[in-house]
C-alpha positions as CSV (number, residue, x, y, z in Angstrom):
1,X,-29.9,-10.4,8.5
2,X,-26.3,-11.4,7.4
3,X,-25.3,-10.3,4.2
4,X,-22.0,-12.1,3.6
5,X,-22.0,-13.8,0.4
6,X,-20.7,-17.0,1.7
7,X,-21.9,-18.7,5.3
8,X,-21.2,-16.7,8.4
9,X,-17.2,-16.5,8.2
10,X,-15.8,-18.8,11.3
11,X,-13.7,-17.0,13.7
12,X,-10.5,-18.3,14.6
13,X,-9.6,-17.1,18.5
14,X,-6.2,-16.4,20.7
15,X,-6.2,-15.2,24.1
16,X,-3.9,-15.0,26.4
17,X,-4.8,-14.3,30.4
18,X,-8.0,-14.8,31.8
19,X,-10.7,-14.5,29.2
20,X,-14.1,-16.2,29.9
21,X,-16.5,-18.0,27.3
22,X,-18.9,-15.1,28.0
23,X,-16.0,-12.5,27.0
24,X,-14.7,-14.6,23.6
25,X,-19.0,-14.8,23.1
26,X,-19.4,-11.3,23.1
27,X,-16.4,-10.2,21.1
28,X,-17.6,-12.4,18.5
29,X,-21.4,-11.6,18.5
30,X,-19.5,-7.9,18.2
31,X,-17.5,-8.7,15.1
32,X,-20.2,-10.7,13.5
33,X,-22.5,-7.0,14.3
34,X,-19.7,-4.8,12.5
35,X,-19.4,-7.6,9.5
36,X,-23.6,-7.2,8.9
37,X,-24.7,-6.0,5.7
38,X,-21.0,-6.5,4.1
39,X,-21.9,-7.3,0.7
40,X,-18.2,-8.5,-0.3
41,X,-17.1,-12.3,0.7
42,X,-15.8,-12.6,4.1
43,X,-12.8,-15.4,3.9
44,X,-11.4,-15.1,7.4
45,X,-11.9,-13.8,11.0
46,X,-9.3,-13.7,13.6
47,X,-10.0,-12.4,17.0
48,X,-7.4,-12.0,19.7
49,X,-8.0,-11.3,23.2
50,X,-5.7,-10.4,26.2
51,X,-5.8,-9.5,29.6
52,X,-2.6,-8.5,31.3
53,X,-3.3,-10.1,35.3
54,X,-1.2,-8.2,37.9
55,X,-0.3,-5.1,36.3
56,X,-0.3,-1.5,36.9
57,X,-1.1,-1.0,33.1
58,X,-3.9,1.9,33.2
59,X,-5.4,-0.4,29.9
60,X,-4.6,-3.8,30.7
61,X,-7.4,-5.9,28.1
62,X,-6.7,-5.9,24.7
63,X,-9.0,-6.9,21.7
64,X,-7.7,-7.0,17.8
65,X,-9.6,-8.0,15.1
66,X,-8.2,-9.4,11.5
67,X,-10.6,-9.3,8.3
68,X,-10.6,-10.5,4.9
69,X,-13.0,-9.1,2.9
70,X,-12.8,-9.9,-0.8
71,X,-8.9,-9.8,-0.4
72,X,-8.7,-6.7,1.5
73,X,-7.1,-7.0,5.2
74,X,-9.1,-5.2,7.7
75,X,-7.5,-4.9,11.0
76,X,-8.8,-3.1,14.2
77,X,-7.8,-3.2,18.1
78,X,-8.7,-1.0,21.0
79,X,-7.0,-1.3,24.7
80,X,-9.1,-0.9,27.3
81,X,-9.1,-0.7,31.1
82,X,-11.7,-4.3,31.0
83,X,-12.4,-7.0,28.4
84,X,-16.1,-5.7,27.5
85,X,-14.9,-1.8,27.2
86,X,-11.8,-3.3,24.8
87,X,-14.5,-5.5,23.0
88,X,-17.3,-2.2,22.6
89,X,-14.4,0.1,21.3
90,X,-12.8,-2.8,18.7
91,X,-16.8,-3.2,17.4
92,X,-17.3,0.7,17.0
93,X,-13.7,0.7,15.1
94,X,-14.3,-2.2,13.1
95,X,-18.2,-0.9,12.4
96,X,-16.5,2.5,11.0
97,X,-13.6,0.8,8.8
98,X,-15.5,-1.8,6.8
99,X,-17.9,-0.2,5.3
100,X,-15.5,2.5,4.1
101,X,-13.3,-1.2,2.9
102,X,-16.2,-2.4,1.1
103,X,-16.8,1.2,-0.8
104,X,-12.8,1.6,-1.5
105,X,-12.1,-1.9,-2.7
C-alpha cells in the first residue's frame, strides 16, 4: 500500500548508454519500494541511469536517484559492475535514507 499523501509521484528518467525498458521498469518499481510507507508528500522523482559501453571501468552502470520529500532533497546513487546490481544497491540506500529524512525533517 502507498502511503504518499499525494498520487504516486511520477518519475522523470535520463539515461545515457544502453538501458532497456525492463532496466528503467525495475529501477523504478525499486524507487517506488524505498518511497512506501513515506508519510510526507513526495513532489518529485528523478532517476538517472548509465552504462558506460566499451570500458575497462571495474563499475561501469550507474543509478542515482533525486527525492523531494516535503522539501527535503533526498539523493542516493550506487555504481555497479551491471544495471540490476547498480539498481538493488541505489534501492537498499534510498530504503535506509528516507525514512531517517522523514523522522529528521
Amino acid at each position: 500500500m502507498q502511503s504518499f499523501t499525494r498520487e504516486r509521484p511520477e518519475i522523470h528518467f535520463l539515461t545515457s548508454g544502453p538501458v532497456t525498458e525492463a532496466e528503467r521498469a525495475a529501477a523504478e518499481r525499486a524507487l517506488l519500494a524505498a518511497l512506501d510507507g513515506v508519510a510526507g508528500t513526495v513532489t518529485s522523482a528523478r532517476l538517472t541511469l548509465s552504462v558506460v559501453t566499451g570500458s575497462a571501468l571495474p563499475r561501469p552502470a550507474l543509478a542515482q536517484a533525486v527525492v523531494d520529500i516535503d522539501g527535503r532533497r533526498l539523493r542516493a546513487q550506487a555504481a555497479a559492475p551491471t544495471l540490476p546490481e547498480a539498481v538493488a544497491l541505489l534501492h537498499r540506500r534510498m530504503a535506509v535514507r528516507v525514512p531517517r529524512a522523514v523522522q529528521a525533517g
